[in-house]
N, CA and C atoms as an extended XYZ file, in Angstrom:
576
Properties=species:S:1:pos:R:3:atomname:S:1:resname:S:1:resid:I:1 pbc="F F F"
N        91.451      111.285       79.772 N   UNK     1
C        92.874      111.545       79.908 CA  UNK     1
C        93.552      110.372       80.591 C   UNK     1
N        94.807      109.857       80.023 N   UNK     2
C        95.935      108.896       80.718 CA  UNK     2
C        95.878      109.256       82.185 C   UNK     2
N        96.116      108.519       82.914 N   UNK     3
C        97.006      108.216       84.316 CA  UNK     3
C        98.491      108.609       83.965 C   UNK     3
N        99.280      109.935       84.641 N   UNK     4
C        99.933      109.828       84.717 CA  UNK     4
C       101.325      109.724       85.934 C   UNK     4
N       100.314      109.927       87.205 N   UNK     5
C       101.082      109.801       88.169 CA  UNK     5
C        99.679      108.893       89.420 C   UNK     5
N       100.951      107.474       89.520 N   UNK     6
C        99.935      106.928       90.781 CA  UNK     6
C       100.470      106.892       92.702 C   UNK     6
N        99.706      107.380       93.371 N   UNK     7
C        99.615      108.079       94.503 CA  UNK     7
C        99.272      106.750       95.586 C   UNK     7
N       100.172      105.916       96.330 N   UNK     8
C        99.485      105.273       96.958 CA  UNK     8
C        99.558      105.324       98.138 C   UNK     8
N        98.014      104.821       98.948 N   UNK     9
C        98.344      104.840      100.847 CA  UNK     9
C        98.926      104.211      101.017 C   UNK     9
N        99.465      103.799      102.063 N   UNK    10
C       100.523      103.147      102.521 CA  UNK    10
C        99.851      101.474      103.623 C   UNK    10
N        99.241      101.766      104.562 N   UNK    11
C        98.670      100.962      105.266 CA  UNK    11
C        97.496       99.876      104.862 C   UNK    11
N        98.066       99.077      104.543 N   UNK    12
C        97.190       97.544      104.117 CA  UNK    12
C        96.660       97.830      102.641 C   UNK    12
N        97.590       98.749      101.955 N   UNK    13
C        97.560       99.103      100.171 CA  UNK    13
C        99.247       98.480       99.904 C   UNK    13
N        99.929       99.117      100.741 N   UNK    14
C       101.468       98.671      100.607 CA  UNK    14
C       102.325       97.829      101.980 C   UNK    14
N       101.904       97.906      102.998 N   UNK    15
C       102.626       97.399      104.230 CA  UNK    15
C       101.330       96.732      104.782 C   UNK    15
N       101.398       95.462      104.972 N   UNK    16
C       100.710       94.553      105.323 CA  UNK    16
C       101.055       94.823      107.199 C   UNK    16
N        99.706       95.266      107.834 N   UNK    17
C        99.867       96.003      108.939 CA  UNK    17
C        99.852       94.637      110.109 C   UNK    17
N        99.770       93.412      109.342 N   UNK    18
C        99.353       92.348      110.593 CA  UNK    18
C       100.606       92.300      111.261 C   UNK    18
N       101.950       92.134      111.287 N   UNK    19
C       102.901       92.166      112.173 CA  UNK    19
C       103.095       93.518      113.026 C   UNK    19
N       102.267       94.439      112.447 N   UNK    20
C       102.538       95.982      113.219 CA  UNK    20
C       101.336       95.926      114.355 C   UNK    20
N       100.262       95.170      114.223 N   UNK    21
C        99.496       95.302      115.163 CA  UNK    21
C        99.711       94.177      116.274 C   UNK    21
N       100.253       92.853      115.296 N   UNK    22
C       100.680       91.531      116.401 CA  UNK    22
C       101.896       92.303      117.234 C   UNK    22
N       103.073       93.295      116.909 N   UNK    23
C       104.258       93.908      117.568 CA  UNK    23
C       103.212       94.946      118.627 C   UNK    23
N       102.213       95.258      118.356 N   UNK    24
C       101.430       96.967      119.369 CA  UNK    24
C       100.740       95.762      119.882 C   UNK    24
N       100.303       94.595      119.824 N   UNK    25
C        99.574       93.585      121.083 CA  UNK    25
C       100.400       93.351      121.944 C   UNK    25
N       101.503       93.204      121.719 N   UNK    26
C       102.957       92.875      123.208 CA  UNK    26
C       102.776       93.576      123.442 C   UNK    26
N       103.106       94.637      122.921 N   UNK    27
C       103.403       95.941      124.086 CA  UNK    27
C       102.339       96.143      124.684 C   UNK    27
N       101.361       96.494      124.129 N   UNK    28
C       100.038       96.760      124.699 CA  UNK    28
C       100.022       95.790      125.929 C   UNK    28
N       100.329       94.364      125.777 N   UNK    29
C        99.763       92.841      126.838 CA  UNK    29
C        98.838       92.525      126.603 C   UNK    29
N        98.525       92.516      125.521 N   UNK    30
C        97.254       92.117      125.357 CA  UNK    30
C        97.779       90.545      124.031 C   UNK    30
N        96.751       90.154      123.849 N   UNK    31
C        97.193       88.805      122.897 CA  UNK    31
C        96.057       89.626      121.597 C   UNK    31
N        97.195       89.095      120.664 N   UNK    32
C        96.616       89.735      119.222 CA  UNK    32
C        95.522       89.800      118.718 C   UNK    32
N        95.005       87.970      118.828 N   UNK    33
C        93.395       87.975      118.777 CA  UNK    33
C        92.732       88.980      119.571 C   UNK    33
N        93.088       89.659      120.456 N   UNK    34
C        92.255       90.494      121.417 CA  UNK    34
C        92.107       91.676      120.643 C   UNK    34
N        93.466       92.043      120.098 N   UNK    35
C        93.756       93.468      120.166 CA  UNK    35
C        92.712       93.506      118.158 C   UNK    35
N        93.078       92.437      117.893 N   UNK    36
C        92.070       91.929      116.412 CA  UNK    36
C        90.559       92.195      116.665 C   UNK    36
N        90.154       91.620      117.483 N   UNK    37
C        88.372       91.607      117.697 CA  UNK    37
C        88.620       92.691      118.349 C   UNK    37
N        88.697       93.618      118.653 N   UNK    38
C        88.397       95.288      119.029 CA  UNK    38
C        88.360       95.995      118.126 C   UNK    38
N        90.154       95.750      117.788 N   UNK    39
C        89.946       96.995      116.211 CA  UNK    39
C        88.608       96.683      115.373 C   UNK    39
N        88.292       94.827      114.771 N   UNK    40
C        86.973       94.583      114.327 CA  UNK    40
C        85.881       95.566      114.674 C   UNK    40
N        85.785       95.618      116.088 N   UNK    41
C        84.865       95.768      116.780 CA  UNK    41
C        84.492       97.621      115.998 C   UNK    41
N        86.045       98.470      116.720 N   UNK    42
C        85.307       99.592      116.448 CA  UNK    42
C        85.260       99.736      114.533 C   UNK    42
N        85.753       99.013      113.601 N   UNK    43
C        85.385       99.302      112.334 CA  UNK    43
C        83.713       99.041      111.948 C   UNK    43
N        83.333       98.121      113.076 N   UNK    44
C        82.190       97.722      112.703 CA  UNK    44
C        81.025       98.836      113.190 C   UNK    44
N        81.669       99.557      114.275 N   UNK    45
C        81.197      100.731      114.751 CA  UNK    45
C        81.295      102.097      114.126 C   UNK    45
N        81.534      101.735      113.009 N   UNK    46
C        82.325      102.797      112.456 CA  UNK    46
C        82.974      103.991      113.348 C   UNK    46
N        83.727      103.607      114.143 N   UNK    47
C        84.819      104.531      115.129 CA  UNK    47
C        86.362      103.986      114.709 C   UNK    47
N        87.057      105.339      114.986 N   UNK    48
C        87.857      105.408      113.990 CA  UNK    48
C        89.410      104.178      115.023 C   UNK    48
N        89.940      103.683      114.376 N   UNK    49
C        90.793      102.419      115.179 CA  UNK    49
C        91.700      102.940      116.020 C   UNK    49
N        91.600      104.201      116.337 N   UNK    50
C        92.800      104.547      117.634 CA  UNK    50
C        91.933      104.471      118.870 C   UNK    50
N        90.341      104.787      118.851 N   UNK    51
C        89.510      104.084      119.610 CA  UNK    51
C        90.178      102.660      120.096 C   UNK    51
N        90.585      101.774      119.539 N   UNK    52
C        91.018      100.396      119.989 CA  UNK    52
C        91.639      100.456      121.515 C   UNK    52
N        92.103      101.371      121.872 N   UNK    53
C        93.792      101.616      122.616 CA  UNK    53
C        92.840      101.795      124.105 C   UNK    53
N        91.359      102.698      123.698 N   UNK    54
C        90.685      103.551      124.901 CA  UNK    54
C        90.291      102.163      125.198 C   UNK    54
N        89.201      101.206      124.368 N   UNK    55
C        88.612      100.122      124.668 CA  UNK    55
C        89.382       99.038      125.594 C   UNK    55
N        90.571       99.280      125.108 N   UNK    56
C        91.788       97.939      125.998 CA  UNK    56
C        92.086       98.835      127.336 C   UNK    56
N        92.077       99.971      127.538 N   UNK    57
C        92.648      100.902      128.330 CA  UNK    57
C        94.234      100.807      128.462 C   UNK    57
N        94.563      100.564      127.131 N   UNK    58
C        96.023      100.923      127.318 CA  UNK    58
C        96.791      102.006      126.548 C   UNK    58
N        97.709      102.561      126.370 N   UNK    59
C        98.236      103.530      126.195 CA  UNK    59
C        98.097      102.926      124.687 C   UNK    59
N        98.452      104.012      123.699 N   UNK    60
C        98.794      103.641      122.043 CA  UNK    60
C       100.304      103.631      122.105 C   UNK    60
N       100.529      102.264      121.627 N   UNK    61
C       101.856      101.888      121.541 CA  UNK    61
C       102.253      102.793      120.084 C   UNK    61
N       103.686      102.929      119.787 N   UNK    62
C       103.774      103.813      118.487 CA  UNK    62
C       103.422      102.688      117.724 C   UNK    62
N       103.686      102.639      116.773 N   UNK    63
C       103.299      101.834      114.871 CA  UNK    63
C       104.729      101.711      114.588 C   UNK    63
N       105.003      100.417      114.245 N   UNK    64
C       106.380      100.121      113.503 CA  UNK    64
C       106.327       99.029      112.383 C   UNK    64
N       106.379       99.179      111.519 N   UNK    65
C       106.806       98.728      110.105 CA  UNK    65
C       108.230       98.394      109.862 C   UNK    65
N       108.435       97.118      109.275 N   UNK    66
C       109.927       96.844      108.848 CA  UNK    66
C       109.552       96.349      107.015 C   UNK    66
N       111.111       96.693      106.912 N   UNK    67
C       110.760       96.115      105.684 CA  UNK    67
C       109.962       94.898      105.123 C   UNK    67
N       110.239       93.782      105.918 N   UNK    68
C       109.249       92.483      105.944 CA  UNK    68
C       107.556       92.703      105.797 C   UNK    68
N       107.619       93.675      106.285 N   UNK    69
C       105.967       94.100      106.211 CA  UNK    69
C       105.174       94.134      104.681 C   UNK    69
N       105.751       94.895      103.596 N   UNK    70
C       105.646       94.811      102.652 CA  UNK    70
C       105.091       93.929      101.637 C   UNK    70
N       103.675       94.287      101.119 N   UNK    71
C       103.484       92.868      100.420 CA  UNK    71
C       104.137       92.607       99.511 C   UNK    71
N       104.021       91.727       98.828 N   UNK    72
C       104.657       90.675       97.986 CA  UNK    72
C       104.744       91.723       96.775 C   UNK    72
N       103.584       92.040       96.537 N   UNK    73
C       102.973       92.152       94.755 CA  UNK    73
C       103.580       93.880       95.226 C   UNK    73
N       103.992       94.460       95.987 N   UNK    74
C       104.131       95.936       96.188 CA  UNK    74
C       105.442       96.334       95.251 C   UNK    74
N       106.769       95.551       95.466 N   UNK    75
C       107.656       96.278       94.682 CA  UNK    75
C       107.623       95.676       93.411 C   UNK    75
N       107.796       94.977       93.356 N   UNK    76
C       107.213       94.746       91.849 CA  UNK    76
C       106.410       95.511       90.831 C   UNK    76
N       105.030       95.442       91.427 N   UNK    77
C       104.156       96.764       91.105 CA  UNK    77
C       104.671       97.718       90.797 C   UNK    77
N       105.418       98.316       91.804 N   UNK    78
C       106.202       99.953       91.778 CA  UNK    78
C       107.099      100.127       90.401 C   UNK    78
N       107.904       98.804       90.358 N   UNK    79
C       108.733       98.878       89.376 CA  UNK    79
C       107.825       98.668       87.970 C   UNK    79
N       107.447       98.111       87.702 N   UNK    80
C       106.191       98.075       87.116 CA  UNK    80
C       105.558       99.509       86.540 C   UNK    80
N       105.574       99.859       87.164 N   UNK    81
C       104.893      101.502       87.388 CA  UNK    81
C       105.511      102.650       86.561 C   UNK    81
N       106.976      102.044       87.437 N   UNK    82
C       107.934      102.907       86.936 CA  UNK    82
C       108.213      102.832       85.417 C   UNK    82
N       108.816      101.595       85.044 N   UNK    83
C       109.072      101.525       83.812 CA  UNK    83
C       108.145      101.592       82.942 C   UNK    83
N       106.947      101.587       83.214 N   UNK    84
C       106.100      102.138       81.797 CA  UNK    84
C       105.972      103.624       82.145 C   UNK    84
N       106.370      104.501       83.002 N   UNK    85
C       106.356      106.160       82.861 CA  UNK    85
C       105.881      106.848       83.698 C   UNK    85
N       105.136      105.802       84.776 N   UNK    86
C       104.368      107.093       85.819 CA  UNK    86
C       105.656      107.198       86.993 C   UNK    86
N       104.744      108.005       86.811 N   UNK    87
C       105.245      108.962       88.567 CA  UNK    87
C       104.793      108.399       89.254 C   UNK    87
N       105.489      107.254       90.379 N   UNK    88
C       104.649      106.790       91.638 CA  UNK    88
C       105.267      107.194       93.048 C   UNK    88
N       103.832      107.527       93.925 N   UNK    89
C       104.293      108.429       95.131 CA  UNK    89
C       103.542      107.519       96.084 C   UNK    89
N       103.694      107.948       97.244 N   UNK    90
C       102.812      107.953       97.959 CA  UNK    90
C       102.393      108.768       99.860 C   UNK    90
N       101.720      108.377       99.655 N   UNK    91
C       101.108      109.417      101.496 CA  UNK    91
C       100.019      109.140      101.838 C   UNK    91
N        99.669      109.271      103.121 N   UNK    92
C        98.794      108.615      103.801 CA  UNK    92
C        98.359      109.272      105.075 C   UNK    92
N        97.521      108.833      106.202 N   UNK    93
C        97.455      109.232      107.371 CA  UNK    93
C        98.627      108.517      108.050 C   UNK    93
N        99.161      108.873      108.075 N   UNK    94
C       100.794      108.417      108.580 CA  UNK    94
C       101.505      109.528      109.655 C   UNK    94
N       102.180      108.999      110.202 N   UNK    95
C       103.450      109.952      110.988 CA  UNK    95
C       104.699      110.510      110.484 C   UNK    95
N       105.370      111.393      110.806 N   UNK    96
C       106.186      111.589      109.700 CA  UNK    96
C       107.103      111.303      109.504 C   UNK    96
N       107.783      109.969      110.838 N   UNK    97
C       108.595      109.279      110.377 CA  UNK    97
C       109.056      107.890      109.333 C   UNK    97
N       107.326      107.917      109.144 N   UNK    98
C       107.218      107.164      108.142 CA  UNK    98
C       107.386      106.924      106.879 C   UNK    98
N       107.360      108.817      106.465 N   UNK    99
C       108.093      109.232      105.105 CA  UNK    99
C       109.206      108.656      104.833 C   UNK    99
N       110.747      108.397      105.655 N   UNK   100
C       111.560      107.927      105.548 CA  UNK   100
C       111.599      106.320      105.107 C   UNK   100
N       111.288      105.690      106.129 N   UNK   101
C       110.998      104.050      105.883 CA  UNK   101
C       110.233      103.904      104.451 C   UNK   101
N       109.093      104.743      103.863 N   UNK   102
C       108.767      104.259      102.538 CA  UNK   102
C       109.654      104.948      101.268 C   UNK   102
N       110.102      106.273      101.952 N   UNK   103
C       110.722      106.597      100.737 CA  UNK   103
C       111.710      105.717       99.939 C   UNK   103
N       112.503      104.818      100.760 N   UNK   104
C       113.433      104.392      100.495 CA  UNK   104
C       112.979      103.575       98.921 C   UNK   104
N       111.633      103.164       98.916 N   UNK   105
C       111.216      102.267       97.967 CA  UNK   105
C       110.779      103.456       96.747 C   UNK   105
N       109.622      104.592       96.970 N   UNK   106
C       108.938      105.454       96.337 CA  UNK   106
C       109.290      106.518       96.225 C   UNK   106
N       108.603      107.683       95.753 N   UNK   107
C       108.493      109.350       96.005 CA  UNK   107
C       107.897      109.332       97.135 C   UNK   107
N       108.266      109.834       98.180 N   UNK   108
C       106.604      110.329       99.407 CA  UNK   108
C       106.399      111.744       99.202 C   UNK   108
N       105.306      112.126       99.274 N   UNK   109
C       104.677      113.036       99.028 CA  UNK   109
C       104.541      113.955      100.014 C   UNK   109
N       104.815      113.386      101.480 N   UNK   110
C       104.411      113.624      102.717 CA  UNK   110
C       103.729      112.975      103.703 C   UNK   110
N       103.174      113.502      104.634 N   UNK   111
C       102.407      112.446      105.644 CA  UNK   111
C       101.166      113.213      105.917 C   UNK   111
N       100.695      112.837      106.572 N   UNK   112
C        99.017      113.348      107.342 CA  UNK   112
C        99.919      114.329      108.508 C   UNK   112
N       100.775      113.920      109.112 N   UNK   113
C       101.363      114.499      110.248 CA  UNK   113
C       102.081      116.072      110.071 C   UNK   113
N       102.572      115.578      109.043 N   UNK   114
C       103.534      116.915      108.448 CA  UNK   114
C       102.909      117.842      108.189 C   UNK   114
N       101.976      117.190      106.662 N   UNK   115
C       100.856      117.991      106.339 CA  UNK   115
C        99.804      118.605      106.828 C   UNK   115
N        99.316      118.479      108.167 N   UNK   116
C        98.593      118.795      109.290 CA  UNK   116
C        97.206      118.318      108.637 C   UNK   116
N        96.851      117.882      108.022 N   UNK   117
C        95.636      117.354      107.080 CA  UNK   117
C        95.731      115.965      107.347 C   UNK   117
N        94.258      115.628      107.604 N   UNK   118
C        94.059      113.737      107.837 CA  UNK   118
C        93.310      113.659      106.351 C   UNK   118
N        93.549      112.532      105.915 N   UNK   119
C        92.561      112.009      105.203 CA  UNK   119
C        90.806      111.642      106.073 C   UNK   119
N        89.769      111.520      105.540 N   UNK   120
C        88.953      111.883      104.153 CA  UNK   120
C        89.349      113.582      103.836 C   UNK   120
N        89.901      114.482      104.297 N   UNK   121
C        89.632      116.017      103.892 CA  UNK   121
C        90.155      116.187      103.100 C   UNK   121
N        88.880      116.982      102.036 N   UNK   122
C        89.258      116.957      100.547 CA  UNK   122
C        90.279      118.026      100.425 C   UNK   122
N        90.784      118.690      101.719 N   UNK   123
C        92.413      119.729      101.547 CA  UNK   123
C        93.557      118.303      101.616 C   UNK   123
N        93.635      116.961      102.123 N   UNK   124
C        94.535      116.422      101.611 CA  UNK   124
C        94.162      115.783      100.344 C   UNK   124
N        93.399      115.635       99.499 N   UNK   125
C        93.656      115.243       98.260 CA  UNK   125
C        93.975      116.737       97.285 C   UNK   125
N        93.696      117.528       98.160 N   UNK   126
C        93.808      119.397       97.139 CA  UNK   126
C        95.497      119.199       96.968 C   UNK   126
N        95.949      118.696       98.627 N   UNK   127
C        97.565      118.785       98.696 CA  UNK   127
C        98.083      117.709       97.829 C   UNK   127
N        97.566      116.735       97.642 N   UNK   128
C        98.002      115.496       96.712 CA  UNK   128
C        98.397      116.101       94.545 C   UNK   128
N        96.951      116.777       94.695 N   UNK   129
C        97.415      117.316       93.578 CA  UNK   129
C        98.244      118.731       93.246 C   UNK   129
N        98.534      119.401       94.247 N   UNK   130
C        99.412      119.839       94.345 CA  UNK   130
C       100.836      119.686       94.517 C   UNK   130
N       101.520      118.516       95.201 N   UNK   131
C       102.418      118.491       95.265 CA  UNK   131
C       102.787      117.699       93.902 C   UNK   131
N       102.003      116.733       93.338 N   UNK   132
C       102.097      115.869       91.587 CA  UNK   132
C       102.224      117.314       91.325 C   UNK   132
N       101.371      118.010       90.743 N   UNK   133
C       101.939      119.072       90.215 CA  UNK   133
C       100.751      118.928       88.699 C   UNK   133
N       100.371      117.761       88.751 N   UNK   134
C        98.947      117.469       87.517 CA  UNK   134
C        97.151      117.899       87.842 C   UNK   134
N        96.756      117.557       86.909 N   UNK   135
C        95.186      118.035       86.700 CA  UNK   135
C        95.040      116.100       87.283 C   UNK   135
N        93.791      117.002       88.373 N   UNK   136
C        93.544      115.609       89.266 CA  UNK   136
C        93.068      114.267       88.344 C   UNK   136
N        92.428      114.241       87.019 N   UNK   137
C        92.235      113.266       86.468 CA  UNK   137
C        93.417      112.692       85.808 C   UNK   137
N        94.636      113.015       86.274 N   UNK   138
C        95.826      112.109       85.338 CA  UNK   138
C        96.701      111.587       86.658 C   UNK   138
N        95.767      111.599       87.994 N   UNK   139
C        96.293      111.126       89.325 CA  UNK   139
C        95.594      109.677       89.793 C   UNK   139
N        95.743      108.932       89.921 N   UNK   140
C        95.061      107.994       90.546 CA  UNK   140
C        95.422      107.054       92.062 C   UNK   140
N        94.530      107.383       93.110 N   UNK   141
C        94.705      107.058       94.241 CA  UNK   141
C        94.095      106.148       94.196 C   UNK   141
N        95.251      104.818       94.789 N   UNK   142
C        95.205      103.638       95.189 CA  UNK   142
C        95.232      103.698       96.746 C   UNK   142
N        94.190      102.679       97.179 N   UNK   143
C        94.100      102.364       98.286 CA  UNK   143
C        92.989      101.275       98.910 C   UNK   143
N        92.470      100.595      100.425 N   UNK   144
C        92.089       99.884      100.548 CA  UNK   144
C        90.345      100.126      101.131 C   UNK   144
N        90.561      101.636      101.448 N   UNK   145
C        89.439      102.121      102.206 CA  UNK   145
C        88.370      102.918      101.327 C   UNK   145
N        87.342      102.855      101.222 N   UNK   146
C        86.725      103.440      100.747 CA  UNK   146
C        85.955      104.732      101.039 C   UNK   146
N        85.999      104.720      102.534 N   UNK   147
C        85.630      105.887      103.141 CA  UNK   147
C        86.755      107.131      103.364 C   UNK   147
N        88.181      106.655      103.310 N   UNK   148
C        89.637      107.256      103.466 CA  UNK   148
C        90.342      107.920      102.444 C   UNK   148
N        89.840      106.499      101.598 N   UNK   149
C        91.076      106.648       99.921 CA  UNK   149
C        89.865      107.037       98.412 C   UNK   149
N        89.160      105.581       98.449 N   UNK   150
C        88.393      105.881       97.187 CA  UNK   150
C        87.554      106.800       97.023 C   UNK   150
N        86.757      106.776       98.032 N   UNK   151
C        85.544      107.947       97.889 CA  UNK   151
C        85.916      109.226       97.369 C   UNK   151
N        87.310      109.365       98.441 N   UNK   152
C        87.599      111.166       98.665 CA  UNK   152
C        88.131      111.447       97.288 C   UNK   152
N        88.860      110.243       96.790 N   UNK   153
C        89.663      110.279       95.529 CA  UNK   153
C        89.015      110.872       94.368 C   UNK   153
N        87.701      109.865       94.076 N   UNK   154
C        86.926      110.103       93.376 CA  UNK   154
C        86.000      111.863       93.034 C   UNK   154
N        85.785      111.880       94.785 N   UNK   155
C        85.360      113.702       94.661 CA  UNK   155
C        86.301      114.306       94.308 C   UNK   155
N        87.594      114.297       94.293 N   UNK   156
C        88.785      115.293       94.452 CA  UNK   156
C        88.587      115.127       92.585 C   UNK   156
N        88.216      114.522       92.159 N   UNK   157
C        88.308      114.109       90.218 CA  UNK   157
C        89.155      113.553       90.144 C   UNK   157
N        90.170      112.663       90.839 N   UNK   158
C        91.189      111.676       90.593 CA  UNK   158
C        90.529      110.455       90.054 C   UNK   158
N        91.405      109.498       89.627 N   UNK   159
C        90.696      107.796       89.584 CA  UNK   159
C        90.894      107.646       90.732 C   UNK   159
N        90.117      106.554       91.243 N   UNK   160
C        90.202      105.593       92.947 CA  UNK   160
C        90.293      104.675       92.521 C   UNK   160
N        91.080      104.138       92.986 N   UNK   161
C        90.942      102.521       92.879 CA  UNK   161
C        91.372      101.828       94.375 C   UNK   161
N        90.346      100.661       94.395 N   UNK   162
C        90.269      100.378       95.220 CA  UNK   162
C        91.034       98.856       95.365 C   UNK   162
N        91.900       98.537       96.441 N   UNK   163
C        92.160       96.780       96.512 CA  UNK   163
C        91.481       96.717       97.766 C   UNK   163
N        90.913       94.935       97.584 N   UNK   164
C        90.310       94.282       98.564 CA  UNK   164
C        91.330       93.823       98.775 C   UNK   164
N        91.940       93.985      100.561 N   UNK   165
C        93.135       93.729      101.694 CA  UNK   165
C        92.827       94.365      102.595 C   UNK   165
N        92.970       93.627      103.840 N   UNK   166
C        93.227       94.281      104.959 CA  UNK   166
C        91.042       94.289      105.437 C   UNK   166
N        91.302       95.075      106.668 N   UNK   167
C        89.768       94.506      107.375 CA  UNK   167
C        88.936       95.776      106.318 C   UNK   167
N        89.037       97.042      106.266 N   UNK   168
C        88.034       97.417      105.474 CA  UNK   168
C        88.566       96.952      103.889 C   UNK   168
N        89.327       97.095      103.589 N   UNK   169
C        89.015       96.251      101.668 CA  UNK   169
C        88.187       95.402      102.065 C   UNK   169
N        87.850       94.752      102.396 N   UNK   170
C        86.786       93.779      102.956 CA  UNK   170
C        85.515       93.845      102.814 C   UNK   170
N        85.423       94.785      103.976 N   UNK   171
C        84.158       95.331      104.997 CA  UNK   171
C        83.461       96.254      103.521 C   UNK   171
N        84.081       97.132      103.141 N   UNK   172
C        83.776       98.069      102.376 CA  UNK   172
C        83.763       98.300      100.849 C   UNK   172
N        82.240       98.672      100.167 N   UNK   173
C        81.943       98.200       98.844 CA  UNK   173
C        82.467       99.407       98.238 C   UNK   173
N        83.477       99.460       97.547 N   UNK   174
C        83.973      100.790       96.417 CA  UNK   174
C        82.418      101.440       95.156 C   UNK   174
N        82.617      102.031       94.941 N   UNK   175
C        81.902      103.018       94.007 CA  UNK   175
C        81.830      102.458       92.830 C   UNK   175
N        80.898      102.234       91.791 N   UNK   176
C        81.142      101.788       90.378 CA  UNK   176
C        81.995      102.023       89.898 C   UNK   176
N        82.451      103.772       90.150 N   UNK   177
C        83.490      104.401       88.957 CA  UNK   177
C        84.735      103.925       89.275 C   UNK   177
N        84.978      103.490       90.134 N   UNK   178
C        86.206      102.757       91.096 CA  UNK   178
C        86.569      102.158       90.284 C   UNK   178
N        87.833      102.064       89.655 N   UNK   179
C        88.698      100.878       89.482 CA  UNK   179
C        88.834       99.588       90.752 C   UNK   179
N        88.505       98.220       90.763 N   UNK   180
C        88.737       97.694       91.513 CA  UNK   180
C        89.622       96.465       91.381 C   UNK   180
N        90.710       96.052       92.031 N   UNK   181
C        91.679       95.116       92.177 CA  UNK   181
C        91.763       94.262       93.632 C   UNK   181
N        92.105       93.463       93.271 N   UNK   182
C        92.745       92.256       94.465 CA  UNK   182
C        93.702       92.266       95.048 C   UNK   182
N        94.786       92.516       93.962 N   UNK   183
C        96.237       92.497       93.705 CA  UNK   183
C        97.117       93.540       92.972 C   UNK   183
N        98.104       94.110       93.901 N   UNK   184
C        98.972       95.227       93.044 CA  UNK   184
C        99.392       94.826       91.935 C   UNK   184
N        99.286       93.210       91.271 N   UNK   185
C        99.836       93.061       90.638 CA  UNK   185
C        98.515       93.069       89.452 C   UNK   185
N        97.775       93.396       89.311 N   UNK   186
C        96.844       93.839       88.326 CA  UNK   186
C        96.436       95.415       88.264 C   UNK   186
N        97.336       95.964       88.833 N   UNK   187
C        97.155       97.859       88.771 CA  UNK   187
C        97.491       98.206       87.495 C   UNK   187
N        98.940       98.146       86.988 N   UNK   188
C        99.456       98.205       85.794 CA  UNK   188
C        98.143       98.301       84.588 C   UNK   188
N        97.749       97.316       84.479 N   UNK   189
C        96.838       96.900       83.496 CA  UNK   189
C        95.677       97.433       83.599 C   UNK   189
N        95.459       97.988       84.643 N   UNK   190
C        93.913       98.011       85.222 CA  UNK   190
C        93.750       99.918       84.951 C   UNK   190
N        94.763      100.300       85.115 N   UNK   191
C        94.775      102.132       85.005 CA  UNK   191
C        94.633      102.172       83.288 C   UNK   191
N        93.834      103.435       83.582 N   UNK   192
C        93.338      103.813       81.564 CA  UNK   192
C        94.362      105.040       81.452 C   UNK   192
C-alpha cells in the first residue's frame, strides 16, 4: 500500500537542536562543549538526555527553538510533500508549547506532553494512527532515532524511516526494513 500521510519528529528530524542546546549552555553556565560531551556522554550510556542537567547539577533550563533552527532541506521537503498529496504532520516527545511554533509550518498532531504518552510507547504510535485517521501501513514515521522513532514505527506497522542527523542518527544503525535517508530532501522519492 502507498504512503499516504507522513508523520514527522520534530527534534534533529526538523529543528536542528544545536542552537537550542548552545542557548540551555548559557543559562545552564556551563560552555557548550561541556554541556555537548555529557549529553554524548549519557547517549553513550544509553540514559535518557535530561540525565545531562543531574550530571552538570544544574537545573533544566526550558528548550527554545526559533524559526532559524530549522533545517534547510525541512520546508521545502514539506512543500514537497504537500504538493504531491500527503498529509504531513507531525509530533514528538515535545512540550506542548511546541505544537504552536511547528504548527505554523505543518499539521501537529500533538505533543508527548498533551498526549500524556512519551515515545518509544507503542500507545503513542496507537495515538499517531489514530489521530491520521489511516491503516498504519499508509503512515510513515520519519525521524532520527532509532530506538524513539524507527523501531517503534516499524512495530506499530507504519514505514520508519530513518535520517542520519543529529548525535543518535549517527550513533544508531536503523533496521533493514527502514527506509534510510541523509537528507529531507530525498524523502519525497524515497517513500513507496
Amino acid at each position: 500500500m502507498a504512503v499516504e500521510a507522513v508523520v514527522f519528529d520534530i527534534g534533529e528530524t526538523l529543528i536542528d537542536e544545536t542552537m537550542m542546546w548552545t542557548r540551555a549552555a548559557g543559562v545552564a553556565g556551563v560552555t557548550p562543549f561541556t554541556l555537548m560531551g555529557v549529553l554524548g556522554g549519557m547517549i553513550a550510556q544509553d540514559r535518557h538526555h535530561n540525565d545531562t542537567w543531574d550530571v552538570l547539577g544544574v537545573e533544566h533550563p526550558a528548550a527554545t527553538w526559533d524559526d532559524a533552527d530549522w533545517y534547510a532541506d525541512a520546508g521545502p521537503c514539506i512543500e514537497r510533500l504537500r504538493s504531491a498529496g500527503y498529509r504531513v504532520c507531525a509530533v514528538g516527545n515535545t512540550p506542548q508549547f511546541v505544537e504552536e511554533h511547528i504548527g505554523r509550518r505543518l499539521e501537529v498532531l500533538g505533543s508527548s506532553e498533551r498526549w500524556r504518552i512519551w515515545k518509544p510507547d507503542r500507545a503513542f504510535f496507537a495515538r499517531i494512527v489514530e489521530a491520521v485517521g489511516a491503516a498504519p501501513e499508509k503512515i510513515a514515521y520519519v525521524g532520527d532515532r532509532v530506538d524513539n522513532d524507527v523501531g517503534p514505527a516499524l512495530a506499530a506497522g507504519m514505514v520508519g524511516v530513518h535520517i542520519r542527523r543529529g548525535p543518535w542518527g549517527y550513533l544508531q544503525e536503523p533496521p533493514a526494513e527502514a527506509i534510510r535517508i541523509r537528507s529531507l530532501d530525498e524523502l519525497p522519492a524515497a517513500l513507496p
